[in-house]
Every structure is written in C-alpha cells, then in structure tokens.
N, C-alpha and C positions, 0 to 999 in steps of 0.2 A: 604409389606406396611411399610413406617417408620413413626415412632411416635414422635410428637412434643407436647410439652405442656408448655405453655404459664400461669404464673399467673400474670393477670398486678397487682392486689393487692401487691403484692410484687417489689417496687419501689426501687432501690440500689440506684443510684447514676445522675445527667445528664452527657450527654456523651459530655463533652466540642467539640466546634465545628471545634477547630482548631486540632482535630484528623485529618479531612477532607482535612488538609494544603498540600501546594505543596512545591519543591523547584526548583530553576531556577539560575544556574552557569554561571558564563562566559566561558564557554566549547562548542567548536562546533558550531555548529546552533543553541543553543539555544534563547540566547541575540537577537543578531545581523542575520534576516532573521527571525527567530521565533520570535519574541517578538517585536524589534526594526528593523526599516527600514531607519528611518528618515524621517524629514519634506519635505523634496522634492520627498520622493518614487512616484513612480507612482501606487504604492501598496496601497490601500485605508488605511490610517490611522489618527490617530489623536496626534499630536504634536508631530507623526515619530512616536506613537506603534499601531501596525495593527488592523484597528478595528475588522476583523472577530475574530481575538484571543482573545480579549477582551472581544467581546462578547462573545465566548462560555464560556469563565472563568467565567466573572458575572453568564450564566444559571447553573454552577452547583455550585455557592454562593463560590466559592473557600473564604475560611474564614482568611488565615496567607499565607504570601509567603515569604520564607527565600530564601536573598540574600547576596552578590556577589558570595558566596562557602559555602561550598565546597572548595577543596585545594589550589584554584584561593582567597579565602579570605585571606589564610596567606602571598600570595604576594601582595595585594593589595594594595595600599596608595590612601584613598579618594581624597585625595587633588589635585592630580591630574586627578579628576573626576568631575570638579567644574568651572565653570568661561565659557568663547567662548569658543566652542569646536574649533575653528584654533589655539588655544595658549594651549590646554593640552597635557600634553606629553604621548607618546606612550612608551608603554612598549612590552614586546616578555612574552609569555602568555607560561613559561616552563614548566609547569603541563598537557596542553591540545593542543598539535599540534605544538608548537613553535610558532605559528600565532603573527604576530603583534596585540596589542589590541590598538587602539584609543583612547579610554574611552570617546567616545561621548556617550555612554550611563551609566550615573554615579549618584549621590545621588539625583539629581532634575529629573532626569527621572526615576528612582527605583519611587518617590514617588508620582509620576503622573500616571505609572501603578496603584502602588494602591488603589490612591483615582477614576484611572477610571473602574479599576474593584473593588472597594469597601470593599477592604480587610485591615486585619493588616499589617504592617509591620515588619519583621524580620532581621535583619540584624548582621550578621557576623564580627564580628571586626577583626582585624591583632594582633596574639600575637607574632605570627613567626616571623615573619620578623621586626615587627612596633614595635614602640616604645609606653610608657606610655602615654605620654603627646598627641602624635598622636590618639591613643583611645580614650584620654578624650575628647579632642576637636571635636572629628567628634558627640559626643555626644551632645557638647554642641551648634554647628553649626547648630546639627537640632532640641535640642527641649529647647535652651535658648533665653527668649521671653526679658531679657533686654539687656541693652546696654556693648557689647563688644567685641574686633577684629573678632570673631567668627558669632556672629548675627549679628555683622555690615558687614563680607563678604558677606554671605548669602542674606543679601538686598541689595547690591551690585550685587550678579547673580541672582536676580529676584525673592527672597521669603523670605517678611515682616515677614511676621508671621510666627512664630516656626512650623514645625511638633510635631504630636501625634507619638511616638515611647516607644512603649512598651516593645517590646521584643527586646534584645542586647547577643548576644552569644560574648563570651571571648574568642577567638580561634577556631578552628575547627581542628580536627585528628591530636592534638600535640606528640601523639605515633607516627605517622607517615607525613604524605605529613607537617605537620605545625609545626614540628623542631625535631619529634624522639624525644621527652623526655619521661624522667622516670617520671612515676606517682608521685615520690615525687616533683620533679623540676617541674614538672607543676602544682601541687597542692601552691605551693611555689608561681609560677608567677599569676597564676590565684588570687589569695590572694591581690597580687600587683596590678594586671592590676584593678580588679574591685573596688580597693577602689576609684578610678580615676572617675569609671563611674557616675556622677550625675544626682540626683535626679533635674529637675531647675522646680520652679513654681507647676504645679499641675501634670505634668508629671511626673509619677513614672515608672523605669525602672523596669524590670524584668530579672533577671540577672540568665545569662544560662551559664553552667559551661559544660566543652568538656569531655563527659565521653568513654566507650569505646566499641569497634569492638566487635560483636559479642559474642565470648565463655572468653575474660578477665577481670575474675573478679576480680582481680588481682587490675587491675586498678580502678574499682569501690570502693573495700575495701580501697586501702590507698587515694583516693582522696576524701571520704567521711570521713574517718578519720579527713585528716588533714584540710578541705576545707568546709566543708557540711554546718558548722554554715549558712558563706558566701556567698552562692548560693539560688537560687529559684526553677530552676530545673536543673539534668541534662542530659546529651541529651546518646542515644545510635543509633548506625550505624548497621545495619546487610543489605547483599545483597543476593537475593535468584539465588545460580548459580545452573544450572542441575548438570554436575558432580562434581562441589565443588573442582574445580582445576580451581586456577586462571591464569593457562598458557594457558588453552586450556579450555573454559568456555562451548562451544557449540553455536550452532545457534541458532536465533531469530525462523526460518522458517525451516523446512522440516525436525522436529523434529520424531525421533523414540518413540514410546509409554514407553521403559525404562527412556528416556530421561522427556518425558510428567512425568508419576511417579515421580523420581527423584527431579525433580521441582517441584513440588506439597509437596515431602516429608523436602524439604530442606527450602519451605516458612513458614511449618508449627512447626516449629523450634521454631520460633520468641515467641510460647507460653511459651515453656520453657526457654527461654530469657529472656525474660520480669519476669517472676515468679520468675527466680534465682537471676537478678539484684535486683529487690526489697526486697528480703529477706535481700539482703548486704544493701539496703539503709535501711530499717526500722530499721535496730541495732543501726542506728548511728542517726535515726530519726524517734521515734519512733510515733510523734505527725503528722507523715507523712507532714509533711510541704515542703518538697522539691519532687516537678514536675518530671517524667521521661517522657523524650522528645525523640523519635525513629525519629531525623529529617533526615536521609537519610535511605532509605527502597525501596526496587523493584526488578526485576528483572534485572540479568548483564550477557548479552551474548557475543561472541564475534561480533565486529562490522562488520556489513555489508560488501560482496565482495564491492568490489569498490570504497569504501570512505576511508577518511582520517582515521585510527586508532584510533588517538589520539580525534578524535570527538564525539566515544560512539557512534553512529547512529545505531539504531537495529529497525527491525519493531516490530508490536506488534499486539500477535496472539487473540483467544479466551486462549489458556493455559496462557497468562497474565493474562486475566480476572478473569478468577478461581482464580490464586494467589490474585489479588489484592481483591476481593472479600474476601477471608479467613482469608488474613491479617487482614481489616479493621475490620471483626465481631472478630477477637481477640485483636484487641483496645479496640472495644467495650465491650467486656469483661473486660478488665482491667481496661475501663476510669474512677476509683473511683483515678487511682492513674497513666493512661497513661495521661496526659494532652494536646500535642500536638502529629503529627507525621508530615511530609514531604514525599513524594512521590518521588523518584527520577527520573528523572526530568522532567519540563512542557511541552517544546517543545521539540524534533528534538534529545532528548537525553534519552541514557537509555530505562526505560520503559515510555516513553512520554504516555501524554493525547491527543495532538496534534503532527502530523506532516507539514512541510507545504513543498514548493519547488516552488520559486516565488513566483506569485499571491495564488499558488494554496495553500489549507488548506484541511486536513482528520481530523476527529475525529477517535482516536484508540478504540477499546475494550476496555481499559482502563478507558477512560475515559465517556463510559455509564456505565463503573460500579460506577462510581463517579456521574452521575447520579442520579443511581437508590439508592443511601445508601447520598441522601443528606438530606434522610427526618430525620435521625437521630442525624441530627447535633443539639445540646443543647435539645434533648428530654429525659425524665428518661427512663433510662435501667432498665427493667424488666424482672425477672427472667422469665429462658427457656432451658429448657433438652429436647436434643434428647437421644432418647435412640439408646444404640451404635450399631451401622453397620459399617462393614470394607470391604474394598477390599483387597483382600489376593494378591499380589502383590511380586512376587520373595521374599517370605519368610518376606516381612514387610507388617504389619495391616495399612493402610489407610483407614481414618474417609472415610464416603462414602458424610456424607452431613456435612456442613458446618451452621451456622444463628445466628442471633440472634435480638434482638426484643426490641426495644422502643414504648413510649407512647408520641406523641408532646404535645405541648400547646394546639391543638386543639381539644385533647382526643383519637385523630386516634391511635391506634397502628398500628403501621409498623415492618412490620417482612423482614428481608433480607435474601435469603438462596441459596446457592453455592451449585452443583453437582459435586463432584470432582472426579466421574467416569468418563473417557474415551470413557466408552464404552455403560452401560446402564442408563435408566433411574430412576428415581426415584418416586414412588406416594407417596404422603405424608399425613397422618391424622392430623391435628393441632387440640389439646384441649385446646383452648384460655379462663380460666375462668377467672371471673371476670368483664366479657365484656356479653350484650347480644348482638348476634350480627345479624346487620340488613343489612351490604354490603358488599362487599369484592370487591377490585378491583385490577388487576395484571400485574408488567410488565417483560416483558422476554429479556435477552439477551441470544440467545443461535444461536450456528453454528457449523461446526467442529470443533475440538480442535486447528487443525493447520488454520485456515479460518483466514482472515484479511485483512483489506481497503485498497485500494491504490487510487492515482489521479485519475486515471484511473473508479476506480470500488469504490466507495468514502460509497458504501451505502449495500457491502457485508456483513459485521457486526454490526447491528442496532437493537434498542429496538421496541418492537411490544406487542399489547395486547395477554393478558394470560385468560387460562378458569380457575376459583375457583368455586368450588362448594360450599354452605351451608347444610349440614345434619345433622338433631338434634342438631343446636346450633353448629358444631365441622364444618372446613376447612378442602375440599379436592381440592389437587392439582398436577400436575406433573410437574418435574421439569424435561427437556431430561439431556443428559449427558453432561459432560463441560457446564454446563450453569450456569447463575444468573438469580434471578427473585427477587422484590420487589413488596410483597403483602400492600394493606394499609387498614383495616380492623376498621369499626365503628356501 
C-alpha cells in the first residue's frame, strides 16, 4: 500500500495556468495540415484553421500558445506574413525539411487561432537573423492602437483594432539554431533588442529573455548577471530522450522496458533542472521577480520510418503519458516560481496532443493527460507527501508514484497521480485532512505502456471512469501500471 497525505490547510502558491501552454512551430505538419488548411479546404474549418482542432484545444482550456519557433522564429521576418497572401514572399524553411514556406499563415491568422481557441498569445521575436527596428515594429503593428505606418498597415490587412499581446520572447536557442552566441553577446543583444520592445496604451508587454538547454548553467549565471534587471522571465528548453544520444534517440513505438525506464529516468531530470536554475536565478534576484519559463519540454524520438526527418513526426505511446503526466506535477511543484511551460509540439510534431492525416484527426495519450491535470490550472497548490517507493531498476531507484494536489475556486481538491511502474500496479491510501469528505470522483487513463491511437483505431487510449473508495474519512484507490488518473474530491 502507498501512502499519500494531503493537507489542504496548507496553501503554497496558485499554479499559474499557463503551465498548461502548448507550442506550435512552422515545422512539419504542424501549421500547414495540423492547424491551418485554408479557406477553401474541404477540411471542415473556420477562416482556413480546422475546426475539429480547435475544438479539442478549447476542451482542454489550452491557456498560452507560443509561436512561430522554435528555430523557424530566428529565421522569420513578419512582414512577410502580412498583406494577400498571392503577394507574400516565400521563403525555404532551413531548419525543418528545406520545404518552401508560403507564409499564408502569418500574424492575422496566429491571432484568430487564438481568439478562436481562447487563449493567450505568445510570440517569438527574430534576434538571429532580424534586426532592431524589425522587433519593434512587429510589436508595434499589433498592439499600437494610434495613428502610425504600423497600425495604419494593419487596417490596411483587415484589423482596426490593436491586439492584446502579452507575452514577446527576445529570441529563441541563441546558444544554438538562433546565432551560436556566447552568453555574454546575447545578454548584450537581448539588452538591445528589448529596450525597442514597447509598452503602447494599456497593453504591457511581458518580456521573455532566451535562457538555456538543459544541464548549462553556465549560461543562466552570466545572462542573469548581466541581463536579469531587464527581463520578466526566463525561459529553459530540456527534451526527454530514452538513450540521451541525439544521434540515435530511439523509437516512438516498440520500445524495450530498458528503453521505457530510461525515459521515465531522463524526464524526471527536469526536477533537478528546474531546482539548480533557480538557485542561479534567486542570487541575482532575490525578490524572485523574474519568471522561469520551461517553453519547449517533451518527449524527442527518432522520426517515424517513412516520413520526412526533418518533420519530427513520432507517434505517441501511453510511456508519453506517464512522462507528461510527471513533468507537469513537477511544475506543479515548482509553480511558486515555474510560471509558464510549453509542451513540444501541438500538432503532427514531437510529442503532439493531436495528430491528424487529411480529414482525419486522433487525440494522443498525451493529450488526455492534458485533460485530466486541466482542473489545476489557477487552483492553490497544497501541500502532499508521498511517502517513498522505488522500482529497483538495473541499479537505479525510480519514484514508483508520481502527484500532486490543488484546491479550485470551487473548494474541489483535485489530486493528479502517475504510476511509473511498467509493470505493477499501485493501491493507494490518501489522508486528505482538512477536508471532510463526502465524494470522490475518478478518471483513469491507462493501457499498455507501449499502446497508442491511430486513424484506424482512434479510441485505443481513452479516459474511462475510476473506482475510489471512502473509509474512515481517508481515499482508496488503484492506479494499474503506466497509468494516470485525476481524482476530484469534495
């Protein structure tokens, strides 16, 4: 039996919503067939983006969507994303396939996804490639509401009124795909680019500063040094690969149980990520004022037999699940001081939420577990200790359970909790004080480890009701192995 204990009296922090965020590249299938079709598809959609994707993105409240990159943002130039799409220029898309890009889907249709799925908007500036004045102005094109070449384009391609744009990242992966620079010469540019970025009218920016890969802190220390004043948050990237070789990553499907482990050991990483960046940032701020943003995070296998390389296209198993599941309650853990994260990627890429091919549309593993952990989005996180179980695993200790546990608006607490055994399952006691409790209700995603949807079979991995028991005031439950389940308890 494992033991949980819950005290909601003990309220830490709310767990900002835009944990929850996604991200969505010009890479692949994601855009263009995932997302955007066009007004003429014969693909059911609305002003050319698909409505069935839109609508499953509204049902799990997708809260922030960071775009165009990912490494396609340090080649981007807005401008030619703007105006007829028969007159913008096409560009060769060198980071993702070589594909020509179009740019029929560019800053007026980024911002009609969002207002039709209901979310923030994120957006990725060029420091690599683009210039000052090109930053400023895409800035000022969408959220300055008087009179000037910028808002007078903008009502020229069809929108009067300013957008609401809150969040502006100053580059992306300038250690690498966004110009190889030294932490100091980007702490330098970044300095530069954002004094440009403006504040117009009631709109106030929130200024996101390109922090770094995984284990270098290296780069954390001297950009918080020279930079920290400057910034709001900044962001960190880690990818969860099985054997942690990016030549030879492994497969999405017909994974070995070393390989299953492995993954499981390599996502759960990101705690001591997250722990060690913020020790460098609280030195240099200690009034904690500056955000850490984890916006690209998921699993990266290698891409599927038969598709283009350069497209990222991997399916996605239940062993996604459990990752993504893990990661997110260790957001939740942190969200006193995680404030966003991004998911990589929404569609057709990476570890997708959706995949589509045509008409046709799957929900991944993935994305019921975005689901079942949406009840957490802006509820207080309250304290909750398991007490520790491990799978002895070729000589390395892996947690056996994964959770963790908010309270909404509505007084519900909601517990999330991940089985990251392979093999067996788990029964759990939960001592939830603080609460007397009179329901309990449960949902389960669980299958094989390697199990997973296709067009075909769209409905092999799906959420189903759960049994919770009440005895003496305390929750029992069983979670099988590789699984999730989100109890919601009042």
């Amino acid at each position: 039996m494992s033991n949980l204990f819950i005290n909601i009296g003990h309220r830490k922090n709310i767990i900002n919503k835009n944990i929850y965020g996604h991200f969505a590249e010009h890479l692949g299938r994601c855009i263009y067939e995932g997302i955007y079709v066009g007004e003429g598809s014969e693909i059911p959609n609305v002003n050319g983006i698909r409505r069935d994707v839109a609508d499953a993105l509204r049902h799990i409240r997708v809260p922030v969507l960071r775009w165009p990159g990912g490494c396609f943002a340090d080649e981007y130039h807005w401008k030619d994303g703007v105006g007829p799409k028969e007159k913008r220029k096409k560009m060769v898309n060198t980071h993702w396939g070589g594909v020509v890009e179009d740019n029929s889907f560019g800053t007026h249709e980024f911002m009609e996804l969002c207002n039709q799925i209901d979310c923030e908007p994120y957006i990725s500036g060029n420091l690599g490639s683009g210039t000052v004045q090109e930053m400023s102005e895409w800035v000022e094109y969408l959220t300055f509401g008087g009179l000037s070449p910028m808002s007078d384009w903008r009502a020229e391609n069809g929108r009067k009124e300013p957008w609401k744009v809150k969040y502006f990242g100053v580059g992306n992966e300038n250690w690498g795909c966004g110009g190889n620079m030294r932490p100091e010469y980007y702490a330098d540019e970044y300095r530069r680019y954002q004094t440009y970025v403006r504040n117009y009218g009631e709109n106030k920016i929130y200024k996101i500063a390109c922090g770094s890969t995984s284990y270098d802190y290296d780069w954390t220390e001297k950009l918080m040094s020279a930079a920290g004043k400057y910034m709001d948050a900044l962001t960190l990237h880690h990818y969860t690969l099985p054997t942690g070789n990016w030549d030879k990553k492994g497969g999405a499907t017909g994974f070995t149980e070393r390989e299953y482990y492995q993954t499981v050991i390599n996502c759960l990483k990101m705690d001591e990520l997250i722990s060690n960046h913020l020790q460098i940032m609280n030195r240099y701020d200690p009034e904690h004022r500056v955000g850490l943003i984890v916006d690209e995070w998921g699993t990266w296998y290698d891409a599927e037999p038969g598709t283009n390389p350069g497209f990222l296209y991997q399916q996605n198993t239940m062993r996604d699940a459990v990752v993504a599941a893990a990661t997110l309650n260790i957001f939740n853990k942190y969200s006193g001081r995680v404030v966003m994260a991004n998911i990589a990627q929404t569609v057709n890429v990476l570890q997708a939420i959706i995949l589509t091919d045509g008409a046709k549309m799957v929900l991944t593993p993935t994305y019921h577990v975005f689901d079942l952990f949406k009840a957490h989005q802006d509820a207080a996180l309250v304290d909750s200790y398991l007490e520790p179980e491990f799978i002895d695993f070729e000589g390395a200790s892996i947690p056996r359970l994964s959770a963790s546990a908010s309270v909404d608006a509505g007084g519900a607490l909601n517990i999330t909790a991940a089985n990251l055994s392979m093999k067996d399952s788990a029964l759990v006691e939960c001592d939830a004080r603080g609460i007397d409790i009179t329901s309990a209700e449960a949902k389960l995603l669980s299958a094989r480890a390697g199990a997973y949807n296709t067009f075909d079979r769209p409905g092999v991995v799906k959420l189903r009701d759960a049994d919770v028991k009440i005895t003496n005031g305390k929750l029992f439950f069983e979670i099988p192995s590789n699984s999730v389940m989100h109890i919601s308890v009042r």
